[in-house]
C-alpha positions in Angstrom: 33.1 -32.5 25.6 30.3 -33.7 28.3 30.3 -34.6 31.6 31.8 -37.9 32.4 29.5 -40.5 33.7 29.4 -41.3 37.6 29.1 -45.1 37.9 27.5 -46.9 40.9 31.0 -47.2 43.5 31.3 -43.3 42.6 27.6 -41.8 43.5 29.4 -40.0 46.5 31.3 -38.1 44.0 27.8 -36.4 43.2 27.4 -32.9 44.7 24.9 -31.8 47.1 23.4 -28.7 45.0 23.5 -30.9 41.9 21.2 -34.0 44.1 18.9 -30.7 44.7 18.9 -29.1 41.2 17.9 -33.4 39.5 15.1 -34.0 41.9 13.4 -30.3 41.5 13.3 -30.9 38.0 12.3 -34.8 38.7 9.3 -32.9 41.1 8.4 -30.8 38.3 8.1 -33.5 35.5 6.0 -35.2 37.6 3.6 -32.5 38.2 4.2 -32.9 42.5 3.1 -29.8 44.1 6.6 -30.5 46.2 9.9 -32.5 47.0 9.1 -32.2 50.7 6.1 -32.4 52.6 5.1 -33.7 55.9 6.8 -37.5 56.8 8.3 -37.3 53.0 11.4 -35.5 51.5 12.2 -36.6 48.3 15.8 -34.7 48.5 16.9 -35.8 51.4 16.2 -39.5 50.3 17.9 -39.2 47.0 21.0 -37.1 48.7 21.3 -40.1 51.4 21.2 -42.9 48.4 23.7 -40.9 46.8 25.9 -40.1 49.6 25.4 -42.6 52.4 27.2 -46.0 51.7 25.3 -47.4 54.5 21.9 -46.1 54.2 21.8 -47.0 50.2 22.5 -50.7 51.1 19.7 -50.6 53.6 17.7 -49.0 51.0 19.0 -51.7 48.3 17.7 -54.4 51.0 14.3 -53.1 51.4 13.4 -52.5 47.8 15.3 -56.1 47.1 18.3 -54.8 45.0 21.4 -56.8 44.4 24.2 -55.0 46.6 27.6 -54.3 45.2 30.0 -56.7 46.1 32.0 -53.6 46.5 30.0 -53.1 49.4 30.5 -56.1 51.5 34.9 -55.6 50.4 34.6 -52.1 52.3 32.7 -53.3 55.2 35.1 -56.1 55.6 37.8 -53.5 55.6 36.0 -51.5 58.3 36.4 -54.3 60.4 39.6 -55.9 59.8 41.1 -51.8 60.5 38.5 -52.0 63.4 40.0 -55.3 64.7 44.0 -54.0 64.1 43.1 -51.0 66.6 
């Protein structure tokens, strides 16, 4: 049987080494000489998307995706445990 599929409220689930291992081969298939160079790191974007709730809306924002209504129920949660403290 395969690997289950991660859906979008579960990208954090995603491993660190498996992030690495998907974009050396996405560097490969697209013939870049590397992942990483000066000002640009291709990992570390993809790992923060993946694994950064906060960053991957601001992402979302800038390259005018839809955000997860998901989202804006966990951020309102912050705040209301925020407020209760």
């Amino acid at each position: 049987m395969g690997k289950s599929l991660i859906h979008s409220n579960e990208l954090h689930l995603i491993n660190e080494a498996e992030i690495h291992a998907a974009v050396g081969k996405m560097v490969e298939s697209l013939g870049l000489a590397a992942g990483s160079t000066k000002g640009f790191d291709l990992y570390k974007v993809v790992k923060t998307y993946f694994t950064d709730l906060d960053n991957r809306h601001k992402i979302n924002q800038l390259i005018n995706i839809e955000e997860d209504p998901a989202y804006y129920a966990m951020q309102e949660q912050i705040r209301e445990i925020a407020e209760a403290n």
